[in-house]
PDB file of N, CA, C and O in Angstrom, chain B, residues numbered from 101:
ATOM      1  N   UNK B 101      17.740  -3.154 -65.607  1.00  0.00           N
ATOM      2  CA  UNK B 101      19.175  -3.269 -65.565  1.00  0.00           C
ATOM      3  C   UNK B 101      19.565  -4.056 -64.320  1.00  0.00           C
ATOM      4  O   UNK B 101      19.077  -3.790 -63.222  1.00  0.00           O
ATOM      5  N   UNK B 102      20.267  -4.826 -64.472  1.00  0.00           N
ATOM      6  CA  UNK B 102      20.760  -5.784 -63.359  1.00  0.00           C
ATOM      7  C   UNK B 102      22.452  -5.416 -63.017  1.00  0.00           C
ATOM      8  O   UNK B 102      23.241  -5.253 -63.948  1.00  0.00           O
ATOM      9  N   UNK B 103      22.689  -5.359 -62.222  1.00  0.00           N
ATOM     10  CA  UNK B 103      24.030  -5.328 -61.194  1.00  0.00           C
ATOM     11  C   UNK B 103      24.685  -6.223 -60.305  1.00  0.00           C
ATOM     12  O   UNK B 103      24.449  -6.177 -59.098  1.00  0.00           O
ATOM     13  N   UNK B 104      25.563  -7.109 -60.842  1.00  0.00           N
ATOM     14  CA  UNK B 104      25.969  -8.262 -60.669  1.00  0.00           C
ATOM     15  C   UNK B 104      27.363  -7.745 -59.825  1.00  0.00           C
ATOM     16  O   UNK B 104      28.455  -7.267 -60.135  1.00  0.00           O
ATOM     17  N   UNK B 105      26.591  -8.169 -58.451  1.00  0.00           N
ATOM     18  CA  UNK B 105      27.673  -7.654 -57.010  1.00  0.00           C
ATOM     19  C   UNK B 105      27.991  -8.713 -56.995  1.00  0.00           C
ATOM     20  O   UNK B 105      27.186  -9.623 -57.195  1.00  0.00           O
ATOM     21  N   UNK B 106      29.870  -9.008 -56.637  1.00  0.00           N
ATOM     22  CA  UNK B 106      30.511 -10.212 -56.180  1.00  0.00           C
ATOM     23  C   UNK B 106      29.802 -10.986 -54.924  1.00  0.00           C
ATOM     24  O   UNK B 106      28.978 -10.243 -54.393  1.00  0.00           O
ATOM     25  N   UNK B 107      29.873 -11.989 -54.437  1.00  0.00           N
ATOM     26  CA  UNK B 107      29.326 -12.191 -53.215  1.00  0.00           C
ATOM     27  C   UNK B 107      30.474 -12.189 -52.607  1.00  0.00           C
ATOM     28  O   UNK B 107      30.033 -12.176 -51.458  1.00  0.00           O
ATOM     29  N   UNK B 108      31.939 -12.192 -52.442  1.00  0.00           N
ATOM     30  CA  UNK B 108      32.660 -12.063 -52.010  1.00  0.00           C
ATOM     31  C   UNK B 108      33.170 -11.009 -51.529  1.00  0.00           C
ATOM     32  O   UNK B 108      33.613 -10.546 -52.581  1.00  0.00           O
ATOM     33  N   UNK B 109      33.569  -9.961 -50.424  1.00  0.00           N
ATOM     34  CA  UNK B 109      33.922  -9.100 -50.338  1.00  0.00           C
ATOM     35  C   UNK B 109      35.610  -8.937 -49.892  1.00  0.00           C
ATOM     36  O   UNK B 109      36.214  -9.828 -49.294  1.00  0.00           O
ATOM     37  N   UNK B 110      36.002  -8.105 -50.155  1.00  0.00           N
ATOM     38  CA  UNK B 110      37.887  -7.737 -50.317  1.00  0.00           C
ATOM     39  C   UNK B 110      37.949  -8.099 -48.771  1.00  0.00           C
ATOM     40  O   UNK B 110      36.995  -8.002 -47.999  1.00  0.00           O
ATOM     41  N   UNK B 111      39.285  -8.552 -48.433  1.00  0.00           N
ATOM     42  CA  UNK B 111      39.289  -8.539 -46.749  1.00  0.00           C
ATOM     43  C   UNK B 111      39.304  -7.733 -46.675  1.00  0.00           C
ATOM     44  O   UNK B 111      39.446  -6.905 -47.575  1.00  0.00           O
ATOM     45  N   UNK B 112      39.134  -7.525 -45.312  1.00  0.00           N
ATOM     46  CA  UNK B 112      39.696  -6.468 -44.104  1.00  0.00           C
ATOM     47  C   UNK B 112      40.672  -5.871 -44.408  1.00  0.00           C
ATOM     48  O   UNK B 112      41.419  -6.573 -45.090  1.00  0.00           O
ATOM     49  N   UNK B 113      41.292  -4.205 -44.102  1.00  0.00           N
ATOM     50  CA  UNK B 113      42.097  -4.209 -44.211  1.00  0.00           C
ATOM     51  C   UNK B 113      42.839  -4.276 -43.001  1.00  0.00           C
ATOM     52  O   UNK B 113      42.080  -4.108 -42.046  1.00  0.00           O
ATOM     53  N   UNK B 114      44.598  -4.541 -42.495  1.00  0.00           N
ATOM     54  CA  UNK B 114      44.838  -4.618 -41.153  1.00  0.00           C
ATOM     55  C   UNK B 114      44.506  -3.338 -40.161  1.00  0.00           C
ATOM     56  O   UNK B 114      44.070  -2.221 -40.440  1.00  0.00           O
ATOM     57  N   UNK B 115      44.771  -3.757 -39.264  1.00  0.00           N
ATOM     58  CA  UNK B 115      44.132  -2.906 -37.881  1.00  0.00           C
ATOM     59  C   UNK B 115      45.099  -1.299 -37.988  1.00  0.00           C
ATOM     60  O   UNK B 115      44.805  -0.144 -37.682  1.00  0.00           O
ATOM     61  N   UNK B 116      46.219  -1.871 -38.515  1.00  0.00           N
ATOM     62  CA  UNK B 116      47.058  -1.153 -38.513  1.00  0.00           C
ATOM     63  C   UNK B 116      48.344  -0.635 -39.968  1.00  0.00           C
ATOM     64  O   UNK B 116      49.556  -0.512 -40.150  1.00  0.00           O
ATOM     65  N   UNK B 117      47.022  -0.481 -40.699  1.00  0.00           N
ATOM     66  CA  UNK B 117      47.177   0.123 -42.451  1.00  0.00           C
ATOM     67  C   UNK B 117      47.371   1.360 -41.920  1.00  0.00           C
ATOM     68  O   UNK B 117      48.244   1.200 -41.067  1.00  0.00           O
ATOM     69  N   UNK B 118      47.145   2.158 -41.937  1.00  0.00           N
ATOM     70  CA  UNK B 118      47.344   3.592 -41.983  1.00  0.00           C
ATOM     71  C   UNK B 118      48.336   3.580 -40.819  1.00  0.00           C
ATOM     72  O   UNK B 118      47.808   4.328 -39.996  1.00  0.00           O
ATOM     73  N   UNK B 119      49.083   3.292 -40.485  1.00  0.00           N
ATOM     74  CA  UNK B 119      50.335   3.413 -39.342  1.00  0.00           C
ATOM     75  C   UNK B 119      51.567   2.997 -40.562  1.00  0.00           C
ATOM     76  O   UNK B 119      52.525   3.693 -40.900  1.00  0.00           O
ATOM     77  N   UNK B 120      51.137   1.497 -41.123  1.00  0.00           N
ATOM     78  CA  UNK B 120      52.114   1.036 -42.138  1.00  0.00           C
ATOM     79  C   UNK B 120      52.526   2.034 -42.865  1.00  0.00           C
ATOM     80  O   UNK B 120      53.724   2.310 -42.804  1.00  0.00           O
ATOM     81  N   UNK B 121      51.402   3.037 -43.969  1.00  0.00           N
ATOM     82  CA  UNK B 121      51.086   3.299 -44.780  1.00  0.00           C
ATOM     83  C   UNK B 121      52.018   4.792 -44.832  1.00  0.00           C
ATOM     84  O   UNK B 121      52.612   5.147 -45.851  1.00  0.00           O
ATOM     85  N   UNK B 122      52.020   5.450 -43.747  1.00  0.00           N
ATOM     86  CA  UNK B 122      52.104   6.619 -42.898  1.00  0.00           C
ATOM     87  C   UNK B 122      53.903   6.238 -43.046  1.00  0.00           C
ATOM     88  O   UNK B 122      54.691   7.062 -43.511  1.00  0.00           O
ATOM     89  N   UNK B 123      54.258   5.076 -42.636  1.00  0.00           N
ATOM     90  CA  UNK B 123      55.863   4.729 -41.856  1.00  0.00           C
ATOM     91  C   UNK B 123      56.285   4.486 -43.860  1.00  0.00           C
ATOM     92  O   UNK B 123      57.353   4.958 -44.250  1.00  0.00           O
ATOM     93  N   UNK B 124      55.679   4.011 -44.534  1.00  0.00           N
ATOM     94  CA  UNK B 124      56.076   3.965 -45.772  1.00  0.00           C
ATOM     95  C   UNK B 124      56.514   5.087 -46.892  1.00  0.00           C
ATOM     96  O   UNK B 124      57.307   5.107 -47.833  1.00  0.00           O
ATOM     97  N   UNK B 125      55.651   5.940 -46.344  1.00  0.00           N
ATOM     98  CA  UNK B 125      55.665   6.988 -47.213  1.00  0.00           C
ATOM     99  C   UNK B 125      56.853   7.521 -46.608  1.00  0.00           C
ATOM    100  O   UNK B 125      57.816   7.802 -47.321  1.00  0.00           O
ATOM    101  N   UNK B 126      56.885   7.716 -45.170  1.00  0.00           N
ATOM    102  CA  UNK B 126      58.130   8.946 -44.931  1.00  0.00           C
ATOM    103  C   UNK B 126      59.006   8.231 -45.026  1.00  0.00           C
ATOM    104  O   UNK B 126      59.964   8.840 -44.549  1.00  0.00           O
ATOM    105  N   UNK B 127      59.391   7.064 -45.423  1.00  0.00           N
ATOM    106  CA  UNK B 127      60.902   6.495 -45.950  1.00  0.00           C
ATOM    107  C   UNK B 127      61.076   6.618 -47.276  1.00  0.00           C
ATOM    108  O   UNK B 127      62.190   6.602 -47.798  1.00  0.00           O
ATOM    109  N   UNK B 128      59.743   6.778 -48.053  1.00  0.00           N
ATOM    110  CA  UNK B 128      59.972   6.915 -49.621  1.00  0.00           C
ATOM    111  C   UNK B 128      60.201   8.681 -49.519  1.00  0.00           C
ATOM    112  O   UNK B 128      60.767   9.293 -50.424  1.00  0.00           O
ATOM    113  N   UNK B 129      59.689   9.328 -48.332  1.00  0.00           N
ATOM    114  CA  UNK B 129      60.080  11.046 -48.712  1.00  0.00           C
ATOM    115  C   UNK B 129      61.392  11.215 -48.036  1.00  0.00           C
ATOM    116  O   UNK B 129      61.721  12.401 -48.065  1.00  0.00           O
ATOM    117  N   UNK B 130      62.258  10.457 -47.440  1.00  0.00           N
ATOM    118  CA  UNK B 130      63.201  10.316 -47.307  1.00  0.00           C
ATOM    119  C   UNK B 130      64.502  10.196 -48.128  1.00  0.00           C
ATOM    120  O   UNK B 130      65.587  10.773 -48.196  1.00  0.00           O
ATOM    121  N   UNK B 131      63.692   8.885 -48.878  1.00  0.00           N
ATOM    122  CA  UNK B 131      64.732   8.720 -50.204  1.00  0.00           C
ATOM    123  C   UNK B 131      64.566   9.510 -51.433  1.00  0.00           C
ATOM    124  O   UNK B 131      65.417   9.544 -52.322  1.00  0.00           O
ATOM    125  N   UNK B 132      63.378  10.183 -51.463  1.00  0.00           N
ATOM    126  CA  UNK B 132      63.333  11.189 -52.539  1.00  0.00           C
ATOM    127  C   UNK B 132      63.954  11.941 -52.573  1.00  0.00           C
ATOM    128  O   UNK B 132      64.620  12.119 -53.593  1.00  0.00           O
ATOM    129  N   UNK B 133      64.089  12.948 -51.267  1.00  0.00           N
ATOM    130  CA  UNK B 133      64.747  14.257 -50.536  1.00  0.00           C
ATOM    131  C   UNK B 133      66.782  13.824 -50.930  1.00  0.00           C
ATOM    132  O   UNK B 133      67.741  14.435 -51.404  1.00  0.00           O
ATOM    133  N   UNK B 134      66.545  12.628 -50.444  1.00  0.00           N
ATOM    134  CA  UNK B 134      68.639  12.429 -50.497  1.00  0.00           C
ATOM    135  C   UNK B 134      68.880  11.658 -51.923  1.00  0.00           C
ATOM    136  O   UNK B 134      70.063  11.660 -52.264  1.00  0.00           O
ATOM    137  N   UNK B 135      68.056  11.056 -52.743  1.00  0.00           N
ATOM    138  CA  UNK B 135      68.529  10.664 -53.914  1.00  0.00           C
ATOM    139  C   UNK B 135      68.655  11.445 -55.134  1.00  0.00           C
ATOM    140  O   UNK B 135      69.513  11.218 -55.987  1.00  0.00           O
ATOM    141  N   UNK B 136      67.751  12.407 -55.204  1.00  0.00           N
ATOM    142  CA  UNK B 136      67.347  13.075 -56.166  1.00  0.00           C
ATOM    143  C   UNK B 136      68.592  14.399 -56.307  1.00  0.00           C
ATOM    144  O   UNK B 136      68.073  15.383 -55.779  1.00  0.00           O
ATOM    145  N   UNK B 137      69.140  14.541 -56.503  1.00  0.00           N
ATOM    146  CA  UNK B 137      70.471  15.198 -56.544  1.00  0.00           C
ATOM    147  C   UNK B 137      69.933  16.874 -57.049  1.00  0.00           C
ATOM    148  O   UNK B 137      69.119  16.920 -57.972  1.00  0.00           O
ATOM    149  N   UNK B 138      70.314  17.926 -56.548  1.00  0.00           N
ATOM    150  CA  UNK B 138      70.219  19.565 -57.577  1.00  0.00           C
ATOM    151  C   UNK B 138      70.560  19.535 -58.457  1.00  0.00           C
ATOM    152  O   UNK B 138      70.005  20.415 -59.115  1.00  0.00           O
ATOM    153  N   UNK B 139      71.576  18.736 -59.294  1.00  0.00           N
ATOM    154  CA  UNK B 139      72.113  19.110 -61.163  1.00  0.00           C
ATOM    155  C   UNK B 139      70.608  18.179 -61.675  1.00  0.00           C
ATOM    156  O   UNK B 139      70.376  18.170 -62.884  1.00  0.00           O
ATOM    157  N   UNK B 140      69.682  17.463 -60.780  1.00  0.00           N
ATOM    158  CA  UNK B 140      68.855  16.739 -61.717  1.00  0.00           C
ATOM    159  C   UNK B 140      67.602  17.428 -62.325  1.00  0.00           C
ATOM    160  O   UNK B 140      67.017  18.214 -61.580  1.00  0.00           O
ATOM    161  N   UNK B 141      67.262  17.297 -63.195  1.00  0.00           N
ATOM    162  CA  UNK B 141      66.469  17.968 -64.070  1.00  0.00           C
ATOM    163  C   UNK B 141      64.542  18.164 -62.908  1.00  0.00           C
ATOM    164  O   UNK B 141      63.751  19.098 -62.781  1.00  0.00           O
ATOM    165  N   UNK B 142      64.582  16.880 -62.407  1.00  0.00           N
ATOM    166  CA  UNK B 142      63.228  16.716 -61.863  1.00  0.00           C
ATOM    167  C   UNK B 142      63.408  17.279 -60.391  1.00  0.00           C
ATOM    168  O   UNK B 142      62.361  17.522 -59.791  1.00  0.00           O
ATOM    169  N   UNK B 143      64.654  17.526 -59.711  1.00  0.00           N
ATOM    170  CA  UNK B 143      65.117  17.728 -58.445  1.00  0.00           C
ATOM    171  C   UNK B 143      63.266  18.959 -57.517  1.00  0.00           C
ATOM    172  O   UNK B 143      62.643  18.606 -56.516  1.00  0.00           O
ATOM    173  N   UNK B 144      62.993  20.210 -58.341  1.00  0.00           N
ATOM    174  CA  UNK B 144      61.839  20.632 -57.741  1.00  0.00           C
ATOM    175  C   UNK B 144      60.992  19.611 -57.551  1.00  0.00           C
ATOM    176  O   UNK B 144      60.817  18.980 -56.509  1.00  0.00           O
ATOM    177  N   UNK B 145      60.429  19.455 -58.680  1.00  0.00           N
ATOM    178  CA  UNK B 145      59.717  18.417 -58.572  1.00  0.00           C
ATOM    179  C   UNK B 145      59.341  17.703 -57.516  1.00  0.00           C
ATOM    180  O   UNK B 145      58.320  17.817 -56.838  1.00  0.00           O
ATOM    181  N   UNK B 146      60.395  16.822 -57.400  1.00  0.00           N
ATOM    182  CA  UNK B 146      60.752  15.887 -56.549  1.00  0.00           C
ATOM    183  C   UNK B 146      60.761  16.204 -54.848  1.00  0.00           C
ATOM    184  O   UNK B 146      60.366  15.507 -53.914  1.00  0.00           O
ATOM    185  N   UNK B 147      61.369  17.524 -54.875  1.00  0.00           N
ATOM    186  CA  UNK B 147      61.079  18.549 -53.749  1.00  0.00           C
ATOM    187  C   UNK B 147      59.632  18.794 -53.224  1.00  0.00           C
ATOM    188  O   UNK B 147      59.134  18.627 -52.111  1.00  0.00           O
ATOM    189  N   UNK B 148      59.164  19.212 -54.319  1.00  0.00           N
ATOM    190  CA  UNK B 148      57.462  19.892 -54.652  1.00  0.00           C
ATOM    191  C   UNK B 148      57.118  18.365 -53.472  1.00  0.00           C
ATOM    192  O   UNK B 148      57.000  18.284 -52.249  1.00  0.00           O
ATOM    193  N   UNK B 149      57.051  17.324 -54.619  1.00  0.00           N
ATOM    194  CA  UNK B 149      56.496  15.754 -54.039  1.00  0.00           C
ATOM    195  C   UNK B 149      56.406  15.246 -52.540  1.00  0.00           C
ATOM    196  O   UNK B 149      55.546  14.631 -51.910  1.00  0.00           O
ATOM    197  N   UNK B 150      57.825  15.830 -52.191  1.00  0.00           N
ATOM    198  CA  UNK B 150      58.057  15.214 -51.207  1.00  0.00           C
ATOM    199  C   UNK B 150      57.581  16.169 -49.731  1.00  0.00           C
ATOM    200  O   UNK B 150      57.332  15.771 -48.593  1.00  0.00           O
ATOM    201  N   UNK B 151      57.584  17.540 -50.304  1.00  0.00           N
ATOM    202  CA  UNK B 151      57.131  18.829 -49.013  1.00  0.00           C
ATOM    203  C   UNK B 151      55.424  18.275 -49.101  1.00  0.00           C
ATOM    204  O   UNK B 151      54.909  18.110 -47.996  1.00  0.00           O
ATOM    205  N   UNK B 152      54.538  17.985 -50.315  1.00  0.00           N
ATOM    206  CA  UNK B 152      53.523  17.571 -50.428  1.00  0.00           C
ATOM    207  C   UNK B 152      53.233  16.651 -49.194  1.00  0.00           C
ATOM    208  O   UNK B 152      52.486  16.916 -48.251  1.00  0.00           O
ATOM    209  N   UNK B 153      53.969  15.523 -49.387  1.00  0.00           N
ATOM    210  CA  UNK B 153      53.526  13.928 -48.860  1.00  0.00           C
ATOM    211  C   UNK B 153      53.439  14.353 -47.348  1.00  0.00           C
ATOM    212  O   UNK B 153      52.477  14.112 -46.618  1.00  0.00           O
ATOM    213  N   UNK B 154      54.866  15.186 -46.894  1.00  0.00           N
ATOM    214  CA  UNK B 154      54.936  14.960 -45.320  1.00  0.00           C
ATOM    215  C   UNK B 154      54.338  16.117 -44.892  1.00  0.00           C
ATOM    216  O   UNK B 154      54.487  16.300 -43.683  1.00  0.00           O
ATOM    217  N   UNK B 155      53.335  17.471 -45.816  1.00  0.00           N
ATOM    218  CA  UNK B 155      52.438  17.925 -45.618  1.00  0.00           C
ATOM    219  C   UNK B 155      50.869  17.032 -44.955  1.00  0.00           C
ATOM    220  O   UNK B 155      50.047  17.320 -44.085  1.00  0.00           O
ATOM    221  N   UNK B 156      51.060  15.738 -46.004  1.00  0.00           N
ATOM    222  CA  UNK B 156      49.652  15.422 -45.546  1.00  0.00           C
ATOM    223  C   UNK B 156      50.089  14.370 -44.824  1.00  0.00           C
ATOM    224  O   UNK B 156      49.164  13.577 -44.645  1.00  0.00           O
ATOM    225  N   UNK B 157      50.983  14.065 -44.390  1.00  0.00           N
ATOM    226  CA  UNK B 157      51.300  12.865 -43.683  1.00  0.00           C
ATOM    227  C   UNK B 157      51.031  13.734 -41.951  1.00  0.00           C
ATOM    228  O   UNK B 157      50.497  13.324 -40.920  1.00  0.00           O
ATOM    229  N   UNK B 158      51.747  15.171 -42.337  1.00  0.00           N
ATOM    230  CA  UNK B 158      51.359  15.817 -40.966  1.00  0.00           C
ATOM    231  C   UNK B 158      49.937  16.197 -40.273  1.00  0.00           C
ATOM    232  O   UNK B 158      49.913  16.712 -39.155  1.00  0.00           O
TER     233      UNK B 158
END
């Protein structure tokens, strides 16, 4: 069986991905937390999601 590896490999990622990555998320658990309204059907959910993210973000 043969395994045909790219010779190319993915770049790098930047020095400073997981800082980006980190500053991205808590603006998306930001906008989850104030968009997502209580009459909305997914509102736990969305709650659940967002106590999740800045769980592991912490």
């Amino acid at each position: 069986m043969s395994w045909d590896i790219p010779s190319s490999s993915p770049p790098p990622l930047q020095a400073n991905y997981r800082s980006l990555a980190a500053q991205k998320l808590s603006v998306f658990v930001s906008h989850l937390r104030s968009l997502v309204q209580k009459h909305d059907r997914n509102h736990e959910v969305a709650q659940k999601g967002a106590r999740f993210i800045r769980w592991a973000l912490d």
